[in-house]
N, C-alpha and C positions, 0 to 999 in steps of 0.2 A: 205480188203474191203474198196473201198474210200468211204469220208463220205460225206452225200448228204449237198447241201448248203444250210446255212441259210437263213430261209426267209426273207424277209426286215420288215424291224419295224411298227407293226400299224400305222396309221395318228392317230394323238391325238384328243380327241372327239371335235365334234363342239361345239358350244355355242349357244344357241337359241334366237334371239333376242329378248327384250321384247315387247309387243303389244305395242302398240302408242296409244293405246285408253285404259283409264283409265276403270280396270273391275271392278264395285260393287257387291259385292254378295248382296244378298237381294230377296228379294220377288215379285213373279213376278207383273205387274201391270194387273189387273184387266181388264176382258176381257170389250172391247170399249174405252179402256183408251188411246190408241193408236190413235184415230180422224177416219172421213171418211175416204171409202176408198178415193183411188187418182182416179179410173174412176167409174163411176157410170152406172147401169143397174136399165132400167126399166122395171116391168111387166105391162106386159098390160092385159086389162080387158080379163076373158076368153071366147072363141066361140065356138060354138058345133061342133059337126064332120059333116063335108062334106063344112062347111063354111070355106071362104079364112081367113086367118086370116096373113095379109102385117103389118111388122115389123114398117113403118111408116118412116124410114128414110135410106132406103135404097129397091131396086127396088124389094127385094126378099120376095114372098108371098108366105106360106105353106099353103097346108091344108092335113089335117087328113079323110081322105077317109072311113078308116073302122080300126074298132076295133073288133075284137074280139076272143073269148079263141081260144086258143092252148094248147098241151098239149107237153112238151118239154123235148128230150129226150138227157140226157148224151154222150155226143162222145168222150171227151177228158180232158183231169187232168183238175183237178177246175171246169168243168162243174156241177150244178146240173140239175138232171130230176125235172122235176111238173111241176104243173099247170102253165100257164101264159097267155099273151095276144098277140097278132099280129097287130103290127100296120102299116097299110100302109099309109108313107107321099108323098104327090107330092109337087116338086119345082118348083115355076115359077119365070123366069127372066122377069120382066118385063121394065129391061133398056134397054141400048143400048150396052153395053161393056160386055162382059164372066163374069160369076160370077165362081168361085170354092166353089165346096161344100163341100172340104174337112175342111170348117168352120163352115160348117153346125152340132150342135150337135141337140139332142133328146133323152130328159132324158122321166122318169113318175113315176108319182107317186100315190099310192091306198090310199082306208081309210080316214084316216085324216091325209094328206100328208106323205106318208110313202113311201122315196124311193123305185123304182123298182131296181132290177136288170137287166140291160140287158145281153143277152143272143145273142153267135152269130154263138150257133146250127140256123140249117134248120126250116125256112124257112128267116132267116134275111138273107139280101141283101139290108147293108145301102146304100144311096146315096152318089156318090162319082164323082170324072172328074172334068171338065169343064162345065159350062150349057150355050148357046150360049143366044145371048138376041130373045126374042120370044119366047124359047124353054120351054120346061116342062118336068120333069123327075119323076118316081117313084122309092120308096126306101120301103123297108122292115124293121123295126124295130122287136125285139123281145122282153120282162118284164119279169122277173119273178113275178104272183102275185098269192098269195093264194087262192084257192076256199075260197067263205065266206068271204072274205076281208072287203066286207059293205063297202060306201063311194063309189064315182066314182073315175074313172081312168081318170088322168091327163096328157096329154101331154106338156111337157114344151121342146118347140124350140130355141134355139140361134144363132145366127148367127156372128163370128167375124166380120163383116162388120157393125154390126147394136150395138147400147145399149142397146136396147131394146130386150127384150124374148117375145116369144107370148105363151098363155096358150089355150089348145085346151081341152074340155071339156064332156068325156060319159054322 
């Protein structure tokens, strides 16, 4: 029987450089210790539902139309069923150039500020595209919030385009 060849010789292990930056172990420092952040956000004062509520430096004004319960039903892994809320936002451009609203977020929060989850079972249908300047669009938002919550429910909108958040108010 011929005998099969030998394989060739491992490469010899590498070496790992060492960091260039001196590591201290230690304790971490204390949460704020670290300074401002580098860009800042501001909230702005809250508005009730159906009022415009424009981010102030930039031409995009939301408003919160209607709120109110849902009852939300499981469709897919991680989804849960219950109780929650339906929010419908409309976007208006009020400049002259496209806005995307894929910068557009919409969090909320019940009680005494207790995030929502959103939900993106039926009936949500966020706001999304292009929004031409003039134009106005509506968006579906879904929360999950407990019956019995207590506290209103808050809407908090941001905009990439803006610093500022606007606080929409049950």
């Amino acid at each position: 029987d011929p005998v099969p060849p030998t394989p060739p010789p491992a490469p010899p292990p590498t070496e790992v450089a060492p960091s260039p930056l001196p590591v201290t172990p230690g304790v971490a420092p204390p949460p704020g210790a670290t300074g401002a952040p580098v860009v800042g956000t501001s909230t702005l004062p809250p508005v009730p539902i159906g009022e415009d509520a424009p981010f102030g430096d930039t031409p995009v004004v939301v408003t919160a139309q209607q709120v109110e319960p849902v009852q939300i039903e499981a469709r897919g892994p991680g989804e849960v069923a219950g109780p929650g809320v339906r929010v419908t936002v409309r976007a208006e451009n009020r400049g002259t150039d496209p806005v995307d609203l894929a910068g557009l977020v919409v969090n909320a929060t019940y009680g005494d500020a207790v995030p929502a989850s959103q939900s993106s079972t039926d009936p949500a249908a966020p706001l999304t595209g292009a929004l031409a300047p003039g134009a106005s669009a509506e968006g579906v938002y879904v929360f999950q919030v407990p019956d019995g919550a207590g506290g209103p429910v808050v809407i908090e909108v941001g905009y990439s385009g803006s610093s500022n958040v606007v606080l929409i108010r049950t």
